[in-house]
N, C-alpha and C positions, 0 to 999 in steps of 0.2 A: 412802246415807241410813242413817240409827241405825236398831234393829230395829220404834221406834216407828213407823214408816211402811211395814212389809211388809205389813199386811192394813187399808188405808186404811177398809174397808168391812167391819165388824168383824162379821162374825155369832152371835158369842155375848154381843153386847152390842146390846139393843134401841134402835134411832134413836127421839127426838124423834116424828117423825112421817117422812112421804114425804116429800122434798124437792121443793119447785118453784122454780123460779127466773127470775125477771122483770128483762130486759135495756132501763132506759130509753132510749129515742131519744138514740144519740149515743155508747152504749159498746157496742156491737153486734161490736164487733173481738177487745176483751177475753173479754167475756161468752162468745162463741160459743169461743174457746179455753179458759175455765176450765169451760164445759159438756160440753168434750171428753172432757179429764181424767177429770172426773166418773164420764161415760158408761162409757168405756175401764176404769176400774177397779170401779163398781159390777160389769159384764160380768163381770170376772174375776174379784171377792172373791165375790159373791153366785151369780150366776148358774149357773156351771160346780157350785160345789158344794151348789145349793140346786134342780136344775131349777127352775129359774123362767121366767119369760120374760124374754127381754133388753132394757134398755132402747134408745131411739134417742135422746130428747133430755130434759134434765129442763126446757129451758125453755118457760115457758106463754107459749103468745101472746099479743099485749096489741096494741094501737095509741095513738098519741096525736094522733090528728088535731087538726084548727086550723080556727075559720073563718075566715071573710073579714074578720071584725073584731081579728082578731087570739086571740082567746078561744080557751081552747084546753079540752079536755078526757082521760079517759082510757077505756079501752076496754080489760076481761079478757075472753079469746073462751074461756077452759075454767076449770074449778073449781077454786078453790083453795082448800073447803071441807077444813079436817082436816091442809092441807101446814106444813112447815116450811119458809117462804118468805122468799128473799131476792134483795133486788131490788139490783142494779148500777146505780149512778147514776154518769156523770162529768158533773161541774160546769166544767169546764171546755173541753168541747168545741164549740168558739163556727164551727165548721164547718156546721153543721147549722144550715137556716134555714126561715122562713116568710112567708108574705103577710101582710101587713098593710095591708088598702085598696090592694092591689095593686103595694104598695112591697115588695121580700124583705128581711127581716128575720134579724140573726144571732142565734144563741143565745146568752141570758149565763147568767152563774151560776145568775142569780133564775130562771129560765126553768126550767133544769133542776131546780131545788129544787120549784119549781111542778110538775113533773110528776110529781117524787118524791108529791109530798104527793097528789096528783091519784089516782096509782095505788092508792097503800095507803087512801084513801078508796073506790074502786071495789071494793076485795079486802072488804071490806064489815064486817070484824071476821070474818070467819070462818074463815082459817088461825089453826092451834095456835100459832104463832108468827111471827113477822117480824124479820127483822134486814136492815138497811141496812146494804151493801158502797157505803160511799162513800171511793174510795182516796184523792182530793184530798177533806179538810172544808172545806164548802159555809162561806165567809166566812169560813177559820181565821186569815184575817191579821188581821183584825179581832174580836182573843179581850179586848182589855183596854178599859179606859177612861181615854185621857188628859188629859180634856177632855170638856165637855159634847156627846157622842158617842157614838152609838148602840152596843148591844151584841149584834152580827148573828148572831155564830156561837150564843153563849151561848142566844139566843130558838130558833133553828133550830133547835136540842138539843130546846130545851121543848117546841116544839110537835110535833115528833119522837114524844117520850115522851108529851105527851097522847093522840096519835093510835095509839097503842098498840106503838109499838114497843120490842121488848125490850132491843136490842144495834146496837149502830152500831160497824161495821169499818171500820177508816182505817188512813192510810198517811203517819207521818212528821209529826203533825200539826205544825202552826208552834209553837203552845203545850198541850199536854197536859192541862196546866192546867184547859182550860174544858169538860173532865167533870163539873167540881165543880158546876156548872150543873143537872146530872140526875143527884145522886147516886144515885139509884134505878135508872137503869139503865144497862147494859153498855156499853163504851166501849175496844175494844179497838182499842189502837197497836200497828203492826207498824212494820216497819224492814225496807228489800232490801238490810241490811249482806251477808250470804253471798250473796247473787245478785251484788252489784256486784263482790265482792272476788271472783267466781268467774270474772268476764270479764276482771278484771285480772289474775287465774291464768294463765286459758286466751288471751288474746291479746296480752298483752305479756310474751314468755317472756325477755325483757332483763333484763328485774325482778325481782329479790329482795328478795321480800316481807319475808323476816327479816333480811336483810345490813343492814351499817352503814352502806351507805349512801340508807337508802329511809328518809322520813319524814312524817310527816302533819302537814298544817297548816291550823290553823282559818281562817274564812275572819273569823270576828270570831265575839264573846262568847257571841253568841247559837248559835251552831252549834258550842259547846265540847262538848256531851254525848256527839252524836255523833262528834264527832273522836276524845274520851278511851276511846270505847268501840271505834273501830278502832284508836289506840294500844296500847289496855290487849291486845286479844288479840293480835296481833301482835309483841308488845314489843317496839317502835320509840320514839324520838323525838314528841314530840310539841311543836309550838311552835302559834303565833297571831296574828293580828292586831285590831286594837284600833281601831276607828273612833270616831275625833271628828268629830262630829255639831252641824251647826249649828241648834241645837233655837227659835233662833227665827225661823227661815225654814220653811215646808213648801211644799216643790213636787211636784206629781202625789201628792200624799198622803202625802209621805216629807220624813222633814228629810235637809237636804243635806248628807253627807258633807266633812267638811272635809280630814282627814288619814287615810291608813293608816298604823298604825306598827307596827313588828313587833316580837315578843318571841317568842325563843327561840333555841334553840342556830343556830349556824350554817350553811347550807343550801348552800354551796360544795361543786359536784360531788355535790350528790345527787338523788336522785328524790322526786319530793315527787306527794302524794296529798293532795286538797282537796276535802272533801264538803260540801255544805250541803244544803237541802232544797228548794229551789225557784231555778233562773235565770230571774228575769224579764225586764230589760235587761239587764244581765250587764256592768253597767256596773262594778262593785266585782270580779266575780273579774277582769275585764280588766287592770285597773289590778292585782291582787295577782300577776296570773301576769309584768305588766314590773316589775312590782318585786322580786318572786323569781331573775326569769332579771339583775336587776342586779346581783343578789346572790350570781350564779352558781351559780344549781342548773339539773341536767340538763333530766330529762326533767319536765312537767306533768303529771299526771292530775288533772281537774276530775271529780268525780261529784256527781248532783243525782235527788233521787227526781222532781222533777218540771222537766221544761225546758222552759221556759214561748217563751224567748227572742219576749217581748211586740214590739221594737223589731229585729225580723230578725236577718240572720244576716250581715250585709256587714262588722260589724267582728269578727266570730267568724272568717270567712272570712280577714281580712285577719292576723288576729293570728297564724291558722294558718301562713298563709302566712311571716309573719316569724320563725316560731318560737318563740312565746310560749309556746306549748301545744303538749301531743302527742294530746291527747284529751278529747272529751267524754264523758261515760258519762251517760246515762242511764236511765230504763225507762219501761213502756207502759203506766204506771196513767193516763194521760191522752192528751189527743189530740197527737199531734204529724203537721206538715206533711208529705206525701210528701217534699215539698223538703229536708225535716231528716234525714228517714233517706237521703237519698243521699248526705250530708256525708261525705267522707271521714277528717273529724275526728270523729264523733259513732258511739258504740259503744250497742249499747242492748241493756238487761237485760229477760229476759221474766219477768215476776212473775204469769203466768196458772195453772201448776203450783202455786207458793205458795198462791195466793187458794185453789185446788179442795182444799187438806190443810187449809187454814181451815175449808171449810165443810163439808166431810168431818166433819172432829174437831166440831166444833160440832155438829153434826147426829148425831153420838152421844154429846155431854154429856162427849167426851173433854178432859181439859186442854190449853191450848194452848200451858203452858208449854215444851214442845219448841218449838217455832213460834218464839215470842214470842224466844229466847236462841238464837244462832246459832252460838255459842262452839264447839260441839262440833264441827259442821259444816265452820265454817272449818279450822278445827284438821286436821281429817278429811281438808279440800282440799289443803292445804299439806303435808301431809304429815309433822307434827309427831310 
């Protein structure tokens, strides 16, 4: 790591306030890994040269119990008067259920955003500050308006910021965009560029990341930013694909994909590398990975900050099998099935170290722009 991360727990620079930190129902996997971190290194930046007393956990306990009507509430069991408080929400972890009149009920988005809200209502206004670690944004596919149509994420923002929060930390959002929503406050995007390209370092050692024959490809327009930004440091090839889109049809909420068409150099005999930010049916990288391998390139690598795989895993399974793909990569800012991490296709990034240098840096007013540009890092890995 650069030299900005050898005393993560900076003692000649005063924090914010204490740290506390509030794990909602449903990221308890995460949360307790980035409280590790934390602990582990306050221990050794502050403690050894400050006698102090050691920490054991920065997180505050909470509940969110349910009744029988389905109603739910929130519940802080210690104080969090004077902390510098952030609370882990995953919005997407539909594992977690409840009673409802005796029927179990799963969790959706609305549910966990409901307990977001529920929580920093109970914290009563009385920590120095609050920031939401939400690594999927709560409705981000839902940031524009095409059509007389709600605008979910944009209000979410708002009432966010009413309720007095300072900074919302995400991860990869769909459109970036709808910070413009609460220009007043904080709204920081990260990216697990160096986390994913460090798995594709450390476990596909076939690969050469700088040779002429390894290339990255969009998976369509929308996911050109982050392609050009693994092309740009790498400097590799970069091509694309181009989805025609049947915009007067919408099924399951989506217009139907008409055609993929490719643009770019030619992909015979190379290794190709394919990021976007969410697999939900995976119904479009399926189709780009037999249209690639028609085209004669080697090996696949698919990467995706969040792999949703909404519609299972039988033609992931299958494709694998044919040799479509060599791999799925993704990471654990969300929930995924026991079932998925046993894929022998599916590689997964741990982003709980990153998030704990977030809140670290954050909790001493330090800049995140190390964090935030990965460039060095990479570089650093590769051995450039």
């Amino acid at each position: 790591m650069p030299t900005f991360f050898n005393a993560v727990f900076d003692d000649t620079v005063a924090p914010v306030a204490p740290i506390g930190f509030i794990i909602c129902k449903g990221a308890e996997e995460l949360g307790v890994s980035i409280d590790r971190f934390l602990v582990d290194w306050y221990n050794q930046d502050i403690v050894k040269k400050n006698n102090k007393f050691k920490k054991d956990t920065f997180i505050i306990d909470s509940d969110f119990p349910r009744f029988t009507t389905g109603d739910g509430k929130a519940i802080i069991n210690e104080t969090v008067r004077g902390k510098d408080l952030y609370i882990l929400v995953d919005v997407g972890n539909y594992s977690k259920k409840y009673s409802l009149y005796g029927i179990e009920n799963s969790y959706s988005p609305d549910d966990h955003f409901a307990n977001l809200k529920r929580v920093i209502s109970a914290a009563g206004g009385k920590p120095e500050r609050i920031t939401v670690i939400m690594p999927m944004l709560y409705a981000g596919r839902q940031h524009k308006r095409s059509t007389r149509e709600s605008l979910d994420c944009a209000q979410a923002l708002q009432e966010l910021f009413s309720m007095g929060v300072a900074d919302i930390i995400t991860f990869d959002a769909h459109d970036p965009r709808v910070q413009n929503a609460v220009p007043l406050m904080g709204f920081d995007n990260f990216f697990p560029t160096y986390q994913i390209l460090k798995v594709v370092y450390n476990q596909f050692k076939d690969i050469d990341l700088l040779g002429g024959n390894f290339m990255i490809v969009s998976p369509d327009e929308g996911a050109m930013p982050r392609n050009i930004y693994y092309a740009s440091v790498l400097g590799v090839d970069l091509g694309m694909y181009y989805k025609r889109r049947d915009y007067a049809t919408v099924i399951d909420g989506r217009n139907r994909i008409v055609a993929h068409e490719y643009l770019g150099t030619d992909v015979a005999g190379k290794d190709i590398f394919v990021a976007d930010d969410i697999i939900a049916t995976g119904d479009s990288m399926l189709r780009l990975c037999s249209d690639l391998k028609g085209r004669g390139a080697r090996k696949i690598l698919l990467a995706c900050t969040y792999g949703l795989f909404t519609e299972g895993y039988d033609r992931f399974d299958t494709a694998y099998e044919q040799g479509l793909f060599t791999s799925v990569i993704g990471t654990n800012l969300t929930y995924r099935k026991p079932e998925l991490l046993s894929k022998p296709w599916y590689v997964e990034a741990d982003l709980a170290k990153y998030i704990a240098y977030i809140v670290a840096s954050c909790n001493h007013n330090k800049s995140v722009s190390p964090l935030l540009n990965s460039a060095e890092r990479i570089h650093e890995l590769i051995g450039r």
